[in-house]
C-alpha positions as CSV (number, residue, x, y, z in Angstrom):
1,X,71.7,27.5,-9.4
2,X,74.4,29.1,-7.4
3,X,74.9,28.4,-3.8
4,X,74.4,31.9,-1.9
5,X,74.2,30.8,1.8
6,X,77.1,29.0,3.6
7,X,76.3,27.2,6.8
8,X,80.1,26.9,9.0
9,X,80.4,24.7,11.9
10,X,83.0,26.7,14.4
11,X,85.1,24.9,16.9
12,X,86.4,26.5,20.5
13,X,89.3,27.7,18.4
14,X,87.2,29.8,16.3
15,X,88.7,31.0,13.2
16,X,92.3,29.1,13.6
17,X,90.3,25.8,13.2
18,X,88.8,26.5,9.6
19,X,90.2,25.1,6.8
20,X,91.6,27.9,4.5
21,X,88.9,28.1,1.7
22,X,86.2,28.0,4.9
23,X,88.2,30.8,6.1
24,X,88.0,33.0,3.1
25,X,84.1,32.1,3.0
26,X,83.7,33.9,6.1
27,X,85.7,36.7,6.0
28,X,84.5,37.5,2.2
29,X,80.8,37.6,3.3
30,X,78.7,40.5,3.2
31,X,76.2,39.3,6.2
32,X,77.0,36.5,8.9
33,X,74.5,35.3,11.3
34,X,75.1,33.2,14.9
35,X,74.4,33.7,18.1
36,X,77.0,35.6,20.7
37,X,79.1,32.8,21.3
38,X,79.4,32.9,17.7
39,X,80.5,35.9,16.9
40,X,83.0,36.6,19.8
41,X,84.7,33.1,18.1
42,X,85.2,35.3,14.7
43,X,85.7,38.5,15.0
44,X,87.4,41.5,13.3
45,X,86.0,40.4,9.7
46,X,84.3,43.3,8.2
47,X,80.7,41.8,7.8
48,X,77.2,42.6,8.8
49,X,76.5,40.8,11.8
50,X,73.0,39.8,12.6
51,X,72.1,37.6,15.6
52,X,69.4,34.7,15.9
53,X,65.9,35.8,15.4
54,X,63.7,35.9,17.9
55,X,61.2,33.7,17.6
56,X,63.7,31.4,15.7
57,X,61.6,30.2,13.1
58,X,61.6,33.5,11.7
59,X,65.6,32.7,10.9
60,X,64.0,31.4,7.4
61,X,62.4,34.5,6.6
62,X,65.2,36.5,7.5
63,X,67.2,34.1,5.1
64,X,65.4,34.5,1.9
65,X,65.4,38.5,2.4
66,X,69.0,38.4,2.3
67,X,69.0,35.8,-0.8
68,X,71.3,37.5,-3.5
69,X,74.0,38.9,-0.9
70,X,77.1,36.6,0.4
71,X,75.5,34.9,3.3
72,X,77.0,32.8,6.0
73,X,75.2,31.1,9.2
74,X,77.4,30.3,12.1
75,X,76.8,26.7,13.6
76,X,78.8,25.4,16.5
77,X,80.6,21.8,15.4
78,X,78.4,20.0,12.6
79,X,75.7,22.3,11.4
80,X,73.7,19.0,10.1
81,X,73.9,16.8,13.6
82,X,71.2,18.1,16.3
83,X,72.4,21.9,15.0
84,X,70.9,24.6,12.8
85,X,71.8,23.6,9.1
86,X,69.1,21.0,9.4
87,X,66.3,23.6,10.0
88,X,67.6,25.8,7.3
89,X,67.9,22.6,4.8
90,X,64.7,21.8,5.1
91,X,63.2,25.1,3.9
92,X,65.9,25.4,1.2
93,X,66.7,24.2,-1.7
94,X,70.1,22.4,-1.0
95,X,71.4,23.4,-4.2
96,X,71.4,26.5,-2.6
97,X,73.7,25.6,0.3
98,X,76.6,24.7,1.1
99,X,77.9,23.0,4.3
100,X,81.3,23.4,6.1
101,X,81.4,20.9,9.0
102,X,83.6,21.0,12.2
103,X,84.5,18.4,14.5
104,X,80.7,17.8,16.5
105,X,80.6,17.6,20.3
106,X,79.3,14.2,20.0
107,X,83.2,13.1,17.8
108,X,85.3,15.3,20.7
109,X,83.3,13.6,23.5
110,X,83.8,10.2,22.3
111,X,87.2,10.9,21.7
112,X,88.0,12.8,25.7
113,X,86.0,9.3,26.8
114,X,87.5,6.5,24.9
115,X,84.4,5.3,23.2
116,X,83.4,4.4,19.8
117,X,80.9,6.8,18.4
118,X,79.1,3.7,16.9
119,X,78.7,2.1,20.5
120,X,76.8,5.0,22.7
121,X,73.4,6.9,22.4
122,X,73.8,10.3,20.6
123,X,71.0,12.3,22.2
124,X,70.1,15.8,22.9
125,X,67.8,17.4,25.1
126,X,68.9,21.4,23.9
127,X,65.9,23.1,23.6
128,X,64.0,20.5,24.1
129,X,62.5,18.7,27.3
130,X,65.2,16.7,29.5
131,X,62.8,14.1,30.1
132,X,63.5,12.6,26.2
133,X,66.3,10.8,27.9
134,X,64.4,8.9,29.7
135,X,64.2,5.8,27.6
136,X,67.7,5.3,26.9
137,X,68.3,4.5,30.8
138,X,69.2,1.1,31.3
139,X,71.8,-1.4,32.1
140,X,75.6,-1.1,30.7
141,X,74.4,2.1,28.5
142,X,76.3,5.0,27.4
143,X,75.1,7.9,26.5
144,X,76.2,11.2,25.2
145,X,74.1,14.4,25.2
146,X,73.9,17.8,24.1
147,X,72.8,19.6,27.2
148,X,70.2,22.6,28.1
149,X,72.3,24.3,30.3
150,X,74.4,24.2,33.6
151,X,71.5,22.5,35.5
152,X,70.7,19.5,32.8
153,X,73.5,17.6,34.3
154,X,71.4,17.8,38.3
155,X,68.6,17.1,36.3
156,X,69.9,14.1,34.6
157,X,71.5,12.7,37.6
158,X,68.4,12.8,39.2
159,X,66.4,11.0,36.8
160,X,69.1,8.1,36.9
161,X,69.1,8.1,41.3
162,X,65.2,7.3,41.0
163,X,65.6,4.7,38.6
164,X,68.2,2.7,40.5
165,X,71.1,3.7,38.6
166,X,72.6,6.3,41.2
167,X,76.2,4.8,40.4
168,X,76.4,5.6,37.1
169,X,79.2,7.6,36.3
170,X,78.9,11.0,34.3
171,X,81.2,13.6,32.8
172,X,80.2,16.6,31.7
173,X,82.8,18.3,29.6
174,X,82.9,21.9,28.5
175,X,84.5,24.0,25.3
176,X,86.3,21.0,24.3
177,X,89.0,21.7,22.1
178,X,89.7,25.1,23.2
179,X,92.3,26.8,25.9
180,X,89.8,26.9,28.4
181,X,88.5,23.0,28.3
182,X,87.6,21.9,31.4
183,X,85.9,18.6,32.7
184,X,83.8,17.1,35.9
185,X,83.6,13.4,36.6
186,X,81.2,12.3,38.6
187,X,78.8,10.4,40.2
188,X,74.7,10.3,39.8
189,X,73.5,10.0,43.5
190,X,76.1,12.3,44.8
191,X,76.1,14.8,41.7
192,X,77.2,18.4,43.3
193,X,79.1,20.0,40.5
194,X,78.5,23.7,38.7
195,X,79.2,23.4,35.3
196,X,79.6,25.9,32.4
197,X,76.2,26.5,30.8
198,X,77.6,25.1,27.5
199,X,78.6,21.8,28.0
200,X,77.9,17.8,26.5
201,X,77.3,15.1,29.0
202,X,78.4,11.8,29.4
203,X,77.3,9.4,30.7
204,X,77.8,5.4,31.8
205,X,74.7,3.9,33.4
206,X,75.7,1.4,36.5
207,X,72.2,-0.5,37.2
208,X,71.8,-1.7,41.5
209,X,70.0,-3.9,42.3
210,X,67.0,-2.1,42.6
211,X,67.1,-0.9,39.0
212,X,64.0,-0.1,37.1
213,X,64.9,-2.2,33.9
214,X,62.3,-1.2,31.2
215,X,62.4,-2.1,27.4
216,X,62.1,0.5,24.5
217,X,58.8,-0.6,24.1
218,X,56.0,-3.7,25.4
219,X,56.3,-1.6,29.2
220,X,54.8,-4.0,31.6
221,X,50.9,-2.5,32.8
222,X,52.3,-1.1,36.2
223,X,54.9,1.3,34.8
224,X,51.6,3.6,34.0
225,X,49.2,4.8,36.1
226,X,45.8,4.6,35.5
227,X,42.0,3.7,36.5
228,X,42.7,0.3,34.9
229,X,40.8,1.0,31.6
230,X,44.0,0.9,29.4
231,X,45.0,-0.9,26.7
232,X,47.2,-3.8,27.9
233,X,50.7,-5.1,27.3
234,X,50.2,-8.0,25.3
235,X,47.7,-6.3,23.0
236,X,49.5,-3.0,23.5
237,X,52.2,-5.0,21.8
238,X,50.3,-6.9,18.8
239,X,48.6,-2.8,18.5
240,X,52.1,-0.8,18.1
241,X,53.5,-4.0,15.4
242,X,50.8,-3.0,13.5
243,X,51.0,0.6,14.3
244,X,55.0,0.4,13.2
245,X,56.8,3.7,15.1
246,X,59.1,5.6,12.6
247,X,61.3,8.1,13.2
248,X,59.5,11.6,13.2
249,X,56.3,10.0,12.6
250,X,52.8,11.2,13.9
251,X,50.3,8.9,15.8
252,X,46.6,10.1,16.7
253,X,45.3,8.0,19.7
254,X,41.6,8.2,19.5
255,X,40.3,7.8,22.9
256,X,44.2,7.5,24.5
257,X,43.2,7.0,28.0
258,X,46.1,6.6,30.0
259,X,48.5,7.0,27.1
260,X,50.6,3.5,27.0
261,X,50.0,3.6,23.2
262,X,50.7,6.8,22.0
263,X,53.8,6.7,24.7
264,X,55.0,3.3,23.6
265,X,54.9,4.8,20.3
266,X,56.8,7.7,21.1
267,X,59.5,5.4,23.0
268,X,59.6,2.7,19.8
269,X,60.8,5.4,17.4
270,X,63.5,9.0,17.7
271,X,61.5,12.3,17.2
272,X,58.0,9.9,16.9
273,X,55.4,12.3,17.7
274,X,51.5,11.6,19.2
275,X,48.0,13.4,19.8
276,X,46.2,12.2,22.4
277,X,42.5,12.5,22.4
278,X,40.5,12.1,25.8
279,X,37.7,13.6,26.7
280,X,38.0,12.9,30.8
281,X,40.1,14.8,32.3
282,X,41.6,12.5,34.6
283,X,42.7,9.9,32.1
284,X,44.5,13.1,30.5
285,X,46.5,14.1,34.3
286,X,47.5,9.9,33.5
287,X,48.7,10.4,30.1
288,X,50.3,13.8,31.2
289,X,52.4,12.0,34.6
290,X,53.2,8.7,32.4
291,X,54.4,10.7,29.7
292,X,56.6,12.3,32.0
293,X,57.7,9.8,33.7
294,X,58.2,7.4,31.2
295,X,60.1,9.8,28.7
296,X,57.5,10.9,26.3
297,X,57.2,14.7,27.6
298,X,55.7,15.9,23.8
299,X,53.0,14.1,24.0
300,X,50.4,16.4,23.2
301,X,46.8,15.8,24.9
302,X,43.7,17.1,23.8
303,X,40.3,17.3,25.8
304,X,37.5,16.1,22.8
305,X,35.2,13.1,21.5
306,X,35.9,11.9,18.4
307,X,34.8,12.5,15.4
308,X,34.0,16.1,16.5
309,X,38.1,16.5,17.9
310,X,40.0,15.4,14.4
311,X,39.2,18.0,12.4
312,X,41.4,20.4,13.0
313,X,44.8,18.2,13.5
314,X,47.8,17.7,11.2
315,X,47.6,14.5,8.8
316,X,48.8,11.3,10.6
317,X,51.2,8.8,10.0
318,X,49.4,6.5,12.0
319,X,45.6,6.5,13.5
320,X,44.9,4.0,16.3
321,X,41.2,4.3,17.8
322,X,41.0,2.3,21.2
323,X,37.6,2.3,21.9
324,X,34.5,3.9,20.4
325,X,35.3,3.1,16.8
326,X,32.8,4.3,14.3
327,X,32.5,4.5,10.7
328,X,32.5,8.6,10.6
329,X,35.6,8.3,13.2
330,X,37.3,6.1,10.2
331,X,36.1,7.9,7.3
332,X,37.9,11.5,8.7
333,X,40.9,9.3,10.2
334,X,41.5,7.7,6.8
335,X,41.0,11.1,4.1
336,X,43.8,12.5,6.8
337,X,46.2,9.5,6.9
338,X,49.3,10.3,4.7
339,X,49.7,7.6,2.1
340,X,51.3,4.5,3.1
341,X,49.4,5.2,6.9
342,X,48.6,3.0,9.3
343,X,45.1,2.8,10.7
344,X,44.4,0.3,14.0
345,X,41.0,0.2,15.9
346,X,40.8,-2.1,18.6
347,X,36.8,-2.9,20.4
348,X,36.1,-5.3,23.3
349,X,32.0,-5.3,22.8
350,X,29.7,-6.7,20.9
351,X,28.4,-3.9,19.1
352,X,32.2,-2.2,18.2
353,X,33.2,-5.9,16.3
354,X,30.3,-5.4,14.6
355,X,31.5,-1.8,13.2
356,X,35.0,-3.6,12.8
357,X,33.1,-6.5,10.9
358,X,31.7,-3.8,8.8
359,X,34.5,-2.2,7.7
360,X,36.4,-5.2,7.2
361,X,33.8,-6.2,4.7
362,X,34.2,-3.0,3.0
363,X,38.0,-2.4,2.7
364,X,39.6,-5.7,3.5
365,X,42.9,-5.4,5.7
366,X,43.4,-8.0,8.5
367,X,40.9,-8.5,11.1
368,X,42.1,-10.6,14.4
369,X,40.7,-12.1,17.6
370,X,43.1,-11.5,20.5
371,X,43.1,-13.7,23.6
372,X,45.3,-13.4,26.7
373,X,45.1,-15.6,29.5
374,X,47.2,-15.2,32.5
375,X,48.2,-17.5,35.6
376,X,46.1,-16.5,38.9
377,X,45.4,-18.1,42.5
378,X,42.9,-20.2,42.2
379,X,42.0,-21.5,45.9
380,X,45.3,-22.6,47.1
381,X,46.6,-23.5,43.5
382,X,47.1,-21.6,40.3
383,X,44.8,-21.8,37.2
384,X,44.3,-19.7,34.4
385,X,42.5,-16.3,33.9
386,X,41.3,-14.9,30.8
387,X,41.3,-11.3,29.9
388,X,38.4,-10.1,27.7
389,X,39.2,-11.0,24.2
390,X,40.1,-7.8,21.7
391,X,38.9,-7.9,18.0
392,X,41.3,-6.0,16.0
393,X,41.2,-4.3,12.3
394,X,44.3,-3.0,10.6
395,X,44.6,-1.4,7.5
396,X,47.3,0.3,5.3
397,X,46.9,3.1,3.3
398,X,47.9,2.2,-0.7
């Protein structure tokens, strides 16, 4: 099959930066697509010119109406890093593509910096909610992102001042390899800069020595805030091992409470996505702040009881049930796990170890008794205290 569409990455210098056969690509086409930005980089080529779609999903549509005509999308840098080739490849048939990569934003950052690529966080937060960058705030870290817009950098800097890390220093550096490149060092707790609405951030986190110092995942129980009926950290732990976060991946969390699962999850793995389901509508104003505040902002909540609530919902990667297990909960969890899933019900009484039991004795997988005990006052000395022991059931999908 003959590739028809041609996806180029542009630079600040626009046109001058292509590589000759690139070049002809472009100017040779019969429709070219991009933005404004775009198109003011490569001008006077006689072309249709159509810009993004609005909404932009309907980009794909527009695509395969123009299959059979010279075609080229305009990308800024690399179309396949955090940019628009990805989209378009996975609706596609690759055969039917072909890529012209630029320099990306991340490669010209490192470079204006002085970092290696392979030492720093490559994040963005385009498009999406500022508060994914969250989790990658912590000592000695260096970060570059792809930005919203003018105010991310405020935003940002703000995020890092209420953490403790108000002395971490940030660039923010705008069309990079152009005439017009400028830069603004910085800062976070005295962050008072206006930058160009286009522009990739950088920055070094400087922890004081109040820092809030958090790991990816196994958050102690007081970084959320709940009523207290949450799952906790030691089990919360032994829950998202067998849960196993991937990248992209979807989580239900039957009954989520508070949310330190499905956010832990979210945290453990890039793009990991979860479903909350809680019927009481404060737990869900909990999930909603910690997912906020925590870095989780896609978590998506639903008011509902299971089973009635999992009818409708995309098929999982992952199912964890944290209280209220049933066999009909498990029976419509499992037909909508995707193959090689991970379901992971947890029960404190009496009577949900005996549905765990149950199914145990029905499907195998590994069943476990979880016991925590922690140190506590006792009187004037110190003594242990044991939490309520969890029975858990795990089970892959083969």
């Amino acid at each position: 099959m003959t590739a028809w569409l041609h996806i180029v990455g542009l630079g600040e210098d626009g046109l001058d930066g292509l590589v000759p056969a690139t070049r002809t690509v472009l100017e040779t086409a019969e429709v070219i697509i991009g933005g404004e930005r775009h198109h003011q980089l490569a001008p006077n080529i006689a072309a249709e010119r159509l810009s993004w779609p609005h909404p932009f999903d309907a980009l794909i549509d527009v695509l395969r109406d123009l299959k059979g005509k010279r075609v080229v999308v305009l990308a800024t840098g690399d179309p396949l890093w955090y940019s628009v080739g990805a989209r378009i490849g996975r609706s596609i048939p690759n055969e039917e593509i072909v890529f012209h990569p630029q320099l990306s934003a991340f490669q010209l950052a490192s470079a204006r910096m002085g970092w290696s690529l392979a030492d720093v966080e490559t994040l963005t937060v385009h498009g999406r909610p500022v508060e994914q960058m969250i989790p990658y705030i912590r000592p000695n870290g260096r970060l570059l992102l792809l930005t919203t817009g003018s105010e991310t950098p405020g935003q940002i800097a703000g995020f890092l001042t209420e953490r403790g890390y108000g002395a971490s220093r940030i660039s923010v550096l705008g069309a990079m390899g152009g005439e017009n490149e400028v830069r603004f060092d910085g800062v976070a707790n005295d962050w008072s800069h206006e930058v160009p609405a286009f522009n990739t951030m950088a920055v070094e986190c400087i922890a004081g020595d109040d820092a809030l110092v958090l790991p990816q995942m196994g958050l102690p129980d007081d970084a959320f805030v709940s009523d207290g009926t949450m799952t906790k950290q030691e089990v919360r732990a032994i829950t998202l091992s067998k849960l196993m976060p991937m990248r992209g991946a979807l989580l239900w969390d039957v009954g989520c409470g508070s949310g330190s699962v499905a956010i832990e999850w979210m945290r453990g793995a890039r793009d990991a996505l979860a479903i909350g389901i809680e019927p009481k509508e404060q737990r869900r104003a909990y999930a909603a702040q910690n997912a906020a505040t925590l870095g989780a902002p896609r978590l998506k909540l639903i008011d509902g009881r299971s089973p009635e609530a999992l009818g409708d919902l995309p098929a999982p990667d992952a199912v964890f049930v944290g209280g209220g297990v049933s066999e009909e909960v498990f029976d419509i969890a499992w037909a909508a796990l995707k193959p090689l899933g991970r379901f992971v019900a947890n029960a404190v009484t009496l009577e949900g170890e005996a549905v765990l039991r149950d199914l145990y004795a029905k499907h195998g997988g590994d069943l476990a008794r979880i016991s925590v005990e922690r140190a506590s006052p006792v009187g004037g000395l110190t003594g242990w205290r044991p939490a309520m022991a969890v029975t858990q059931w795990s089970l892959i999908k083969r």
